[in-house]
N, C-alpha and C positions, 0 to 999 in steps of 0.2 A: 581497593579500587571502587569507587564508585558510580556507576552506569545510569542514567536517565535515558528508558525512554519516551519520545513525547509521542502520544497517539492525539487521532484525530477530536475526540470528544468525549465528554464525561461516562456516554452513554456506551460506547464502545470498549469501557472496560469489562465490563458483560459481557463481550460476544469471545466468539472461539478463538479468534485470530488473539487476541490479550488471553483468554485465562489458557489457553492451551501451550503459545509458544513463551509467556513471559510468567504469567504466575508461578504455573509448575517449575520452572527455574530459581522462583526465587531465594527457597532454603538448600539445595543445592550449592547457589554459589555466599550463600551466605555462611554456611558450613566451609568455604575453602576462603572465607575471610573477606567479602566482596559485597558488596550491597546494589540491590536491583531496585527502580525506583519505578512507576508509570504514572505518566503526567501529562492529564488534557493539555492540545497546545494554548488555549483560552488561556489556563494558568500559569503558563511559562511569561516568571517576573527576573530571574537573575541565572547567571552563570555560577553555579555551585557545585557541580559533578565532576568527573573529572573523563567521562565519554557522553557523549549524545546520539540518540540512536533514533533518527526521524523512522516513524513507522506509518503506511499508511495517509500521510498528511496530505493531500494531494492540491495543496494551493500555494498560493504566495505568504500566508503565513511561516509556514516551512520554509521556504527559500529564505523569509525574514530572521529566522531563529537561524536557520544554517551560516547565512553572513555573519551574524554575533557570535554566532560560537565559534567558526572558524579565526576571526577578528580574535576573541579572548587567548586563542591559544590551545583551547582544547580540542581533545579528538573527537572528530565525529564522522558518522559512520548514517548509513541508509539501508533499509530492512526492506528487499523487495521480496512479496508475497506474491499477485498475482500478474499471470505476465498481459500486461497492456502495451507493450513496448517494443516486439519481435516483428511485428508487422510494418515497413517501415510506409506501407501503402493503404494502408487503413487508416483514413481522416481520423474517425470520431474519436485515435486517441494521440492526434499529434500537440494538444494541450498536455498530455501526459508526457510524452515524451520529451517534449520543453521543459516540462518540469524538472523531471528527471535529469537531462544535460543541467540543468541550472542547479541541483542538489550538489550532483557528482562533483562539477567544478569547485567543489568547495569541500568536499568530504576528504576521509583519509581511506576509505574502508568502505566494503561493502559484505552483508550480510544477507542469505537467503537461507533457503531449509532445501533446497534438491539440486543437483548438476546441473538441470535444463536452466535454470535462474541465473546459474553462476557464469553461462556462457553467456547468459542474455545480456549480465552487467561486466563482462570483458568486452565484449561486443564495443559498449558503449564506453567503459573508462580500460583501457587494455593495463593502465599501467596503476590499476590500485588494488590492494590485494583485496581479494575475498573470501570470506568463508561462510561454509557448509555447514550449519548447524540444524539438525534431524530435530522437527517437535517431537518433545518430550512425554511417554508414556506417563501416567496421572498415578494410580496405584499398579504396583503388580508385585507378585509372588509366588512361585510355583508352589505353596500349599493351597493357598487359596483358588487358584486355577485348578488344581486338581480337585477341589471341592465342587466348583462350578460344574467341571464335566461329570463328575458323579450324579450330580443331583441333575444336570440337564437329559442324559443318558436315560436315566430310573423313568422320567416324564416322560421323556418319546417314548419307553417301550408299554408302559403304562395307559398312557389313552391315545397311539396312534399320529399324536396329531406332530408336522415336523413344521416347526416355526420358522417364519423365514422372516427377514429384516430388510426393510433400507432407510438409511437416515444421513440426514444431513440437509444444509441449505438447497431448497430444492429450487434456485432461480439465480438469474444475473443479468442485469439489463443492459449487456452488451452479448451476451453468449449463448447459445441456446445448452442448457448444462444441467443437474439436477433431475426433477424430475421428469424432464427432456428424454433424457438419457436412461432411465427408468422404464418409459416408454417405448425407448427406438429398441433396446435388447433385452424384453418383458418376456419376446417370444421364446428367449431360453428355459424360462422358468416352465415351459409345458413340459419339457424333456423333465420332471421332478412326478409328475402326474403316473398315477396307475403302476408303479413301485411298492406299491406297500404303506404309504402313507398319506395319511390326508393333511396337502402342505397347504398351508396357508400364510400371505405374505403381510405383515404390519410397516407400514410408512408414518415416517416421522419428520416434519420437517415444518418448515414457515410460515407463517397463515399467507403473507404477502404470494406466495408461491402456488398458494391454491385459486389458480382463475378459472374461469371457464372453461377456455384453448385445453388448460392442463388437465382441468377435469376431466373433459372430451378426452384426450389422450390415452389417459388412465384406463379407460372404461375397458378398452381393448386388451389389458392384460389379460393373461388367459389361466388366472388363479383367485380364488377367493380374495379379496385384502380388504382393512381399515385402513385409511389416512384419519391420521393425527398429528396435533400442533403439538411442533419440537419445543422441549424444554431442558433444563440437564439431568433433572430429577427422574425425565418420564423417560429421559435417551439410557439412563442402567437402569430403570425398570426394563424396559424392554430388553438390553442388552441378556441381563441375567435371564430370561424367557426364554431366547434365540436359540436356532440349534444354529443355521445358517444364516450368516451374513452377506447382501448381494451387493459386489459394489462392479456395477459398469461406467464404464470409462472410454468415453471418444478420443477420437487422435486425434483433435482440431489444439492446436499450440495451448490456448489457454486450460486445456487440460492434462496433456502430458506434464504440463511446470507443476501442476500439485504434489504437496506433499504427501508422504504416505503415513499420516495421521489416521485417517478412519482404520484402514487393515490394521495397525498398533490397537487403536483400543478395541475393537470388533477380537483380535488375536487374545489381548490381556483378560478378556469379557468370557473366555472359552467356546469361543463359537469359531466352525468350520468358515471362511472364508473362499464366497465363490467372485470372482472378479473375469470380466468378459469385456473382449476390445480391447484397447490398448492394456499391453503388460505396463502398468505404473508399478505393481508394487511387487516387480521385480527382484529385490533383495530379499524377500520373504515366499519365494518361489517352493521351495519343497512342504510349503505349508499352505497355499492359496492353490482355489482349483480354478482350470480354466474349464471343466467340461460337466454342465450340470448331473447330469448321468451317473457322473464317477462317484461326483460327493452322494448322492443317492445309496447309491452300492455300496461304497467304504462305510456310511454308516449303518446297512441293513447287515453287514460283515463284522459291525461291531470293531473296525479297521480305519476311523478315519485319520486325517493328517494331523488334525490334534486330537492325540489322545494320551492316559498316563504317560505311556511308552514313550511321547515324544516330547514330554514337556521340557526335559535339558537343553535337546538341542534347539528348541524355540527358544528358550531361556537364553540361551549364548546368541541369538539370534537379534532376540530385544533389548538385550544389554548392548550388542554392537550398533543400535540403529536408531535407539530410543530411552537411553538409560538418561534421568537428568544428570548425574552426575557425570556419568561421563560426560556430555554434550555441555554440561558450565566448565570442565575442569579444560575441555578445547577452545572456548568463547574464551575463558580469562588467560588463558596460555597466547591466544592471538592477539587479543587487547595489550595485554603488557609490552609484548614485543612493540605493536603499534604506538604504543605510549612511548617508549622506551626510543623509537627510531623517531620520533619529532621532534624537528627543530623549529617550528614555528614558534613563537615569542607571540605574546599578546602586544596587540597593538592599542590597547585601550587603557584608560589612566581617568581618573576619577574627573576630571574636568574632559576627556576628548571629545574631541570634533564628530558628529555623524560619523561612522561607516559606510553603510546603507542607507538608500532612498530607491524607494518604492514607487513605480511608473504606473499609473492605473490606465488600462486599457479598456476597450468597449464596454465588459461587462466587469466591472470590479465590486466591490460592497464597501458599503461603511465601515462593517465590523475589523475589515480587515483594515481599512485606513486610520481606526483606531487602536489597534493593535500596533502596526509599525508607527505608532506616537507614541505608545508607552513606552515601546522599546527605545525609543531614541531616535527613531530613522526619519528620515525626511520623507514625507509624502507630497507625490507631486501628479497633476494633474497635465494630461493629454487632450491636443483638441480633440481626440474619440469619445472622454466619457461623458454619460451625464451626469456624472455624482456633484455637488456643488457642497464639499464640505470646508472646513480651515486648512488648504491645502498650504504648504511651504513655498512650492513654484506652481508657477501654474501656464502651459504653453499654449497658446492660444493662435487663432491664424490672423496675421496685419491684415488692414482695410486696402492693401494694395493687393490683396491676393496674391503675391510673391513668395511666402514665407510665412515664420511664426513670430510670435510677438510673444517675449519671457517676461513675465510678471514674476517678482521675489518678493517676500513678504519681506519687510527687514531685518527680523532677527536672523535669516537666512541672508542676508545682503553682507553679513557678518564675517560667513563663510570665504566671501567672494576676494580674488585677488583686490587691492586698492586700485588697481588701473581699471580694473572690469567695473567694480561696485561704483567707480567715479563717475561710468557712463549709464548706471540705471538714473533715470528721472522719478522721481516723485509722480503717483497717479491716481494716491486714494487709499479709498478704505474695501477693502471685499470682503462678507462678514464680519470676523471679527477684528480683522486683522489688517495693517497698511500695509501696500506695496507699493513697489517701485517696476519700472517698462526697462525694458534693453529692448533695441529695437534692431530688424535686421540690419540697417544702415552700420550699426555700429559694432554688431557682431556678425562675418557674413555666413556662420556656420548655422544660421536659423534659416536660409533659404531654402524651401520645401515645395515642392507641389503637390498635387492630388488634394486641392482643397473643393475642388467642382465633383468629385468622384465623392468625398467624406460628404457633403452637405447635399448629393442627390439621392436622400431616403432608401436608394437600393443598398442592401447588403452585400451586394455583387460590388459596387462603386467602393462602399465603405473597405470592402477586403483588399481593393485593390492599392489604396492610400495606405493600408495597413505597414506595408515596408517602407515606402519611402517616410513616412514620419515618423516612425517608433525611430530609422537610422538618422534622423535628423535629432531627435531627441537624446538619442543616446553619443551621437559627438559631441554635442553641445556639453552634454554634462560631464564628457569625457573632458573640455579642454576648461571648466568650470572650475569641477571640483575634481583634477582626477584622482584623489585617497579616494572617494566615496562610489562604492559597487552599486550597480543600479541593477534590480530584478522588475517584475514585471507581473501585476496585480491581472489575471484577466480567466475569465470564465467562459467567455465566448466558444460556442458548439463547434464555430464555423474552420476549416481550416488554415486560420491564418500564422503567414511565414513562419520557421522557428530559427531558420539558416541567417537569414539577408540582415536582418534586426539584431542577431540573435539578444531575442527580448528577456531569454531567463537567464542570461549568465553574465558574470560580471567585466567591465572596461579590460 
């Protein structure tokens, strides 16, 4: 079996979300016969895999690749990581959540890494199966861990000092998270003071995440500490340092969905785990402390919760939760089935017609309107945008203000039933390309209002036309071309429809 997945960008295969949940996988499942691929979606040119796995993508390029690959026949599946999606009253992510409906409709499968995820994508597709897959521990070995606590143990008793950690992405520009959170429950960390050691706290985390605000924040903790720019080199330098690792945890939705990656490596790294606020990493419960104090004591008792004594049953604990092998040998066990239970047929044949065309809304880009031309999909132009590139169609509003006027390029006039393509007229050239008019008169499913709301500069006006055109546009092409799925190119901040239009999902 062969698995693609596409991420969002070249640069993104550096970060944790790739080298943690997909690299570590890779020899894993290629030891049970299976090959793991990851592929910017820029470079996604053909259908060669035999799963697709959108990760991450969060535009109309994805919805683009999702229509082809669903079209060709193969399985594909959506990788949701962080939840933008549970709130269904929180504007700034109803773009996401469009997204999202316009994935799912097309997927077989849905893939997360914790239960909170898994209810959040029943929620939305109730009738496609999902699974559970735990990111994957990176090294681990109960020799080597019991090396780590020896030589960490010798340090603290040695010169006194009890290292304390936190690491990770310390920001997110929709959540207050990281070193937010750092901040809001620092005050546990005095409860470590005047114990018998002189603790001192080291931060690791983004440069982007070190602002001012956060600065201020910080100042208040109430323990000595460095902040330092995270790397992965400097995250086990520091890991192997650490006696204690501090991970606090809010109960605001977008934190209980994480997974329980940090406490797995902060665990494999030999260091005591202290975690405050929401119990996230529950499953590792007889090993995680919730009460700074304790861990203080258990290790001036020479008694903490990892120690030689306990490293089996941790061991039985990371293999249940975190082993890659187990966790590919359940991916390709769910895949197969998924493969094995589809009967979709490809619909595509070395001369076929479009599938897909692409509806560019207020805010679309170029890159993406040349993307869906590689691929083959029709790119079509709305009176909303201002892109003015070599669109296919292009729908514009008539001089009676009635309705829209559909401009077809002709090799798209191609497409069209003969009875329809007999009533476009000849009307020029628009960059590079001739078209032809269909006029409302002759089709009456172009008649549209809210053209006095789109052309009065308010975004208040423009939001309001938002429904009625995008649903004028999408019957049109419904009664056009109905083979061909129409998605919906758009970046817009503002809250516009995702119900009335439904602009990301297909005829």
């Amino acid at each position: 079996m062969r698995i693609c997945v596409v991420v969002p960008s070249e640069s993104y295969l550096g970060q944790a979300g790739a080298r943690i949940r997909y690299t570590r996988m890779t020899a894993a499942l290629a030891e049970a016969g299976h090959s793991l691929t990851l592929l910017p979606i820029e470079k996604f040119k053909k259908i060669d895999h035999d799963v697709y796995l959108l990760s991450k993508c969060f535009d109309a390029t994805a919805l683009v690749v999702a229509q082809m690959v669903a079209a060709s026949g193969k399985v594909l599946g959506v990788d949701l990581f962080d939840d933008y999606f549970s709130d269904p009253k929180d504007s700034r992510f109803q773009r996401l959540r469009g997204w999202l409906i316009g994935c799912l409709a097309r997927a077989d499968f849905v893939l997360c890494s914790t239960p909170v995820m898994q209810r959040v994508a029943q929620h939305y597709a109730p009738d496609l199966p999902v699974h559970v897959m735990n990111d994957p521990f990176g090294h681990h070995d109960v020799k080597t861990l019991r090396q780590h606590l020896a030589k960490k143990n010798a340090t603290l008793w040695a010169n006194g000092v009890l290292n304390v950690a936190w690491y990770g992405m310390g920001d997110n520009p929709y959540f207050p998270v990281g070193l937010a959170d750092l901040a809001a429950f620092s005050g546990e960390l005095a409860a470590m003071q005047g114990k018998g050691f002189d603790v001192r706290l080291n931060i690791l985390t983004n440069r982007r995440a070190m602002t001012a605000d956060a600065l201020a924040a910080l100042s208040a903790i109430p323990v000595p500490y460095e902040l330092h720019e995270w790397d992965e080199a400097e995250e086990q330098k520091l890991l192997n340092q650490t006696h204690i690792v501090f991970l606090p945890v809010s109960a605001q939705n977008f934190s209980v969905a994480k997974s329980l990656n940090r406490a797995v490596t902060a665990l494999c790294s030999g260091n005591q785990v202290l975690s405050v606020g929401f119990p996230l990493y529950e499953p590792f419960s007889d090993f995680i402390y919730r009460d700074p104090s304790q861990v203080v004591n258990d290790l001036k008792a020479g008694r903490p919760r990892v120690r030689a004594e306990t490293l089996k049953p941790l061991d039985r604990v990371l293999r249940a939760h975190a082993d890659p092998a187990v966790e590919a040998r359940g991916l390709a066990s769910f895949l197969e089935a998924i493969i094995e239970g589809k009967t979709t047929q490809s619909v595509l044949s070395q001369n076929a017609r479009p599938s897909t065309a692409l509806i560019h809304g207020v805010e679309s880009s170029g890159s993406i309107h040349k993307f869906a031309k590689r691929m083959g999909a029709l790119s079509i132009a709305s009176p909303l945008t201002t892109l003015n590139l070599n669109f296919d169609l292009r729908f514009d509003w008539n001089e009676q203000g009635t309705g829209l006027d559909l401009l077809v390029s002709e090799s798209a006039c191609e497409l069209l039933a003969p009875t329809t393509a007999a009533k476009a007229m000849p009307c020029g050239k628009i960059m590079d390309l001739e078209f032809r008019k269909i006029r409302q008169d002759d089709f009456p499913s172009l008649a549209c209002g809210g053209r006095e709301l789109a052309d009065s500069g308010s975004p208040a006006g423009k939001l309001a036309a938002y429904s009625p055109v995008m649903s004028a546009i999408r019957q049109v092409m419904a009664e056009l071309l109905p083979d061909v799925s129409c998605v919906l190119s758009e970046n817009w901040r503002l809250p516009w429809p995702i119900s009335s239009a439904t602009p990301l999902g297909a005829h």
